[in-house]
Structures are given as C-alpha cells and as structure tokens.
N, C-alpha and C positions, 0 to 999 in steps of 0.2 A: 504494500500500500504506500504509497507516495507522501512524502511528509508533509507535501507542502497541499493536497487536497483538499478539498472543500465540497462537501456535496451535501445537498438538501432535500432531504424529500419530507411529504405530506403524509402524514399516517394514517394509507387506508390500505389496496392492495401491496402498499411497495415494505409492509410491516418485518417479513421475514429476510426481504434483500436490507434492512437496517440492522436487524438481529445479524445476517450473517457477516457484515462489514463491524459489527461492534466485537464479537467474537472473532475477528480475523486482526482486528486494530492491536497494532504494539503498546506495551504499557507507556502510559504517558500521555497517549491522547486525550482528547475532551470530546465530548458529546453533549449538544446544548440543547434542552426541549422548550420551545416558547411557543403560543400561541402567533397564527399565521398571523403577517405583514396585511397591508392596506392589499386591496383587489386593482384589478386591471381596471375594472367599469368602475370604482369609487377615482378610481387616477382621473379617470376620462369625464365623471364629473365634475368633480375637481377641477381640471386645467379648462371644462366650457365656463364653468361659473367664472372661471380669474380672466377668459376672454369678454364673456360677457359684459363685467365689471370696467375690463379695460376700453373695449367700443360704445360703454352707456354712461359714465359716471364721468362726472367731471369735480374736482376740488376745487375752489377757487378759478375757476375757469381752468383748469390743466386737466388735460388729459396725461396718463402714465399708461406704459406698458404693463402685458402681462406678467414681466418677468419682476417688474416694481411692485404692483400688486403682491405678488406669489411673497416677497421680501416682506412687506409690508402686512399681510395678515400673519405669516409664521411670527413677527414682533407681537404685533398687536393678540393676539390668539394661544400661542404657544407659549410655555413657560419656558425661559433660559438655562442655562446650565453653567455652572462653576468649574469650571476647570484648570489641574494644576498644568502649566508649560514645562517643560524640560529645564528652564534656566529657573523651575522654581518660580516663576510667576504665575500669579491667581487672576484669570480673568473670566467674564461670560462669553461664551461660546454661541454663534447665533444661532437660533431653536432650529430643527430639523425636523420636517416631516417624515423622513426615509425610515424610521424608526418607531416609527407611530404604528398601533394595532388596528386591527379592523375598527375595532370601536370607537377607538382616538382618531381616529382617521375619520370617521364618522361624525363623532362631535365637532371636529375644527370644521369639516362642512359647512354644517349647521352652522353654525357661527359666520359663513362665508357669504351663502347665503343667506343667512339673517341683513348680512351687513348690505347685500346688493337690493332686497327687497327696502331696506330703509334708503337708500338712495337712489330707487329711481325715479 
C-alpha cells in the first residue's frame, strides 16, 4: 500500500473493500470516519444563489462579483478560526466552506438566501 495514498469511500457496498484495505494497512496509519462533505447539487445551489446575488443586488450603487460575494458571506456567515503559524504567530484564518457538512452547508444556505430575498 502506498504511503502516501489517500482514498475515500462512502459506506455502503464498498464496506468490505474498507475492511480489507484496513486489515492490509501497515501499522501506523490513520483511518478517519466523519460524516459526508456538502453534495454536488447543494454546491450548485450555492454558487446560482452567489450568481444571483451578484447580477441583482447592488450596495451603494456597486455591483460585486461572485467570487466577492462567495468572500463576503463565508465573513459575514461563517465563524473564523484561530490558528497557530509556524513562526509561532496567532492569527484568524479566513472561514472555509470546503469543510463544512451536509448540514453546515445547508444552514450557511439558508442564511445566503435569507440575505438575497432581503435584498431584492
């Protein structure tokens, strides 16, 4: 087995190809069970709602891209993270969707949408 591998699967038929790659694994390695990642069609939500926002919403007269938006509700929505730097410095790290669960992923939605129905 490769050391540097990385493979994921979803635990329904692929159960006994996990058991025999856990049982084939040299000592040492990790094995991590979490609850699946945001979906494909919540993504696809997601980035219509932050298009939407971008071709209907204006600030102060300004329009912003989507990718401003996308910045802008991860601030406004997401809670931040403290993190130590290598030189020993403490700072906030900017929030991240990538990490978010189906359900986190779901409420910052919500929230996204909340925000485009009070602005249009």
């Amino acid at each position: 087995m490769s050391e540097n591998k990385r493979v994921k699967f979803a635990l329904t038929a692929d159960r006994s190809r996990v058991l025999q790659m856990i049982t084939l694994a040299p000592d040492g390695f990790i094995v991590e069970i979490h609850p699946p990642s945001r979906t494909l069609e919540q993504n696809a939500l997601y980035w219509s709602t932050v298009h939407e926002v971008a071709e209907n919403v204006t600030l102060d007269g300004k329009r912003f891209t989507p990718q401003v938006w996308h910045i802008y509700f991860k601030q406004r929505f997401l809670p931040g993270r403290i993190i130590e730097l290598p030189n020993g410095q403490i700072m906030e790290a900017e929030p991240t969707t990538t990490e978010l669960t189906k359900e986190e992923f779901s409420e910052f939605i919500e929230e996204v949408i909340q925000f485009r129905e009070l602005h249009k």
